[in-house]
C-alpha positions in Angstrom: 0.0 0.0 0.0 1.4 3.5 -0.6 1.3 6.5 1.2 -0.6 8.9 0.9 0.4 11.4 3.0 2.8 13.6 0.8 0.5 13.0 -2.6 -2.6 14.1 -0.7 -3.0 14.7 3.4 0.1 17.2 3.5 -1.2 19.1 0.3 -4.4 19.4 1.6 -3.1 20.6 5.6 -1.3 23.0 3.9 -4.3 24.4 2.2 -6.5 24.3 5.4 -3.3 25.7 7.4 -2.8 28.6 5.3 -6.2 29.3 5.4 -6.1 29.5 9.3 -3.5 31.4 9.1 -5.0 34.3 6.8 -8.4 33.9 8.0 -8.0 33.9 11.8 -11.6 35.1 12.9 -12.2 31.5 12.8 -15.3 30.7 9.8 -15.6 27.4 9.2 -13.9 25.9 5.6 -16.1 23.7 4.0 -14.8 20.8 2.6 -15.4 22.1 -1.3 -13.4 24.8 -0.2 -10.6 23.4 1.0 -10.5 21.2 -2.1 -10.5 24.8 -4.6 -8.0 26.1 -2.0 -5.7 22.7 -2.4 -6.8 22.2 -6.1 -8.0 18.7 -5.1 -11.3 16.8 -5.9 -13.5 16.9 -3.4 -13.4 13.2 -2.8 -9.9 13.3 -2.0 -10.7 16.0 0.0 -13.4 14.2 2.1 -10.8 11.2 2.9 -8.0 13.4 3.7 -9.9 15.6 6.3 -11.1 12.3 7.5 -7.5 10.7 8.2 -6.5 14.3 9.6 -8.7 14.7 12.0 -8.4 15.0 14.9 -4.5 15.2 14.9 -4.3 17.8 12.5 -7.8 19.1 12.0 -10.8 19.7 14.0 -13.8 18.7 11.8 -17.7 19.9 12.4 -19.4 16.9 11.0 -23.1 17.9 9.5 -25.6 16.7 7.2 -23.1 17.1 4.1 -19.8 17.1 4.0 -17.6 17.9 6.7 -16.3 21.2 7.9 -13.1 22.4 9.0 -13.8 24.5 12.7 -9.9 24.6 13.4 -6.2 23.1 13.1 -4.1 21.5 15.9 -1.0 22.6 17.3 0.7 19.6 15.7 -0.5 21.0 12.4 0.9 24.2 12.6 4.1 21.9 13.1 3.7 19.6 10.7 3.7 22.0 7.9 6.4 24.3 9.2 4.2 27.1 10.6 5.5 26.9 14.0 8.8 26.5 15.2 10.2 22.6 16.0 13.0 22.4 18.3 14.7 19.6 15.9 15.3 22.8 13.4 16.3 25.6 16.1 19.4 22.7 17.4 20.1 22.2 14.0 20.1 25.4 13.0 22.4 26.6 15.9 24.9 23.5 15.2 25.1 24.6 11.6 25.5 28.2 13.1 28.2 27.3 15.4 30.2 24.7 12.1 30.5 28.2 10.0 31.5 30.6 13.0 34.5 27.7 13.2 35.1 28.3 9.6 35.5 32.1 9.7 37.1 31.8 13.3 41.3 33.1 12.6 41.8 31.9 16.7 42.7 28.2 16.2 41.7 27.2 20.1 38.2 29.4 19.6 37.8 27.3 16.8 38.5 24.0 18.2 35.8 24.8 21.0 33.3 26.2 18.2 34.0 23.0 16.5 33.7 20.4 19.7 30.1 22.6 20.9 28.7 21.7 17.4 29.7 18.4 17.5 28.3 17.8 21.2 25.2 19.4 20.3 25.2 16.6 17.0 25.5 13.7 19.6 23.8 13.0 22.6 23.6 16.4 24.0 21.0 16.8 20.6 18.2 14.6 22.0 18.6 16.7 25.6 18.5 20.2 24.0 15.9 19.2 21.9 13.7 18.0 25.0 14.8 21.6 26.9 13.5 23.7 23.9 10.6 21.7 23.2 9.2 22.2 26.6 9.9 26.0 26.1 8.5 26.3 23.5 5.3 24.2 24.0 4.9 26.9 27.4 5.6 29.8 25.1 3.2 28.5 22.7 0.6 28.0 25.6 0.2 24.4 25.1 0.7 22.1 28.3 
């Protein structure tokens, strides 16, 4: 069985994403819409808000089709909206590798050097866990 999470779910999270994002007075997107929004048939539509939800989405389920009341935190992460603390450590390890390029102090650079190789290792996984609890309390997620 393939996936179908880049060919269709993540196409059509972006859509509804985006469209949280730019409409934040909170109307509800109904499923035709997000499929004109995603250029998708509505079909494909129906069964990817069904898989997404409720991880991603927050669905409003009527007599028709289902509409889209809202989008997860895990959404917003998903598609890159909100900050993950995988990409801030390896961001500041990449950061720290090309300050040790342009760094003319040989002992400055060894230490740039052995900080973004410690923060590659094992001290990764526990910066990681620091920054993702500061920024789910930033956030204002528990």
């Amino acid at each position: 069985m393939e996936s179908a999470w880049e060919p269709r779910d993540l196409p059509v999270l972006e859509a509804v994403v985006r469209y949280f994002d730019e409409h934040p007075q909170g109307v509800m997107l109904r499923c035709e819409e997000v499929a004109k929004l995603a250029g998708r048939d509505p079909a494909e539509v129906y069964r990817a808000l069904k898989i997404l939800e409720p991880t991603y989405v927050r669905l409003a389920l009527g007599l028709g089709s289902p509409s889209v009341r809202g989008v997860t935190d895990q959404a917003r992460r998903v598609v890159g909206q909100w900050p993950s603390a995988e990409l801030w450590v390896e961001g500041l390890v990449q950061a720290l590798r090309e300050a040790a390029e342009w760094e003319p102090d040989p002992e400055r650079r060894g230490r740039l050097r052995a900080l973004a190789e410690g923060l590659g290792g094992f001290a990764r996984d526990v910066a990681v866990g620091v920054l993702s609890g500061g920024i789910t309390q930033t956030m204002g997620s528990t």
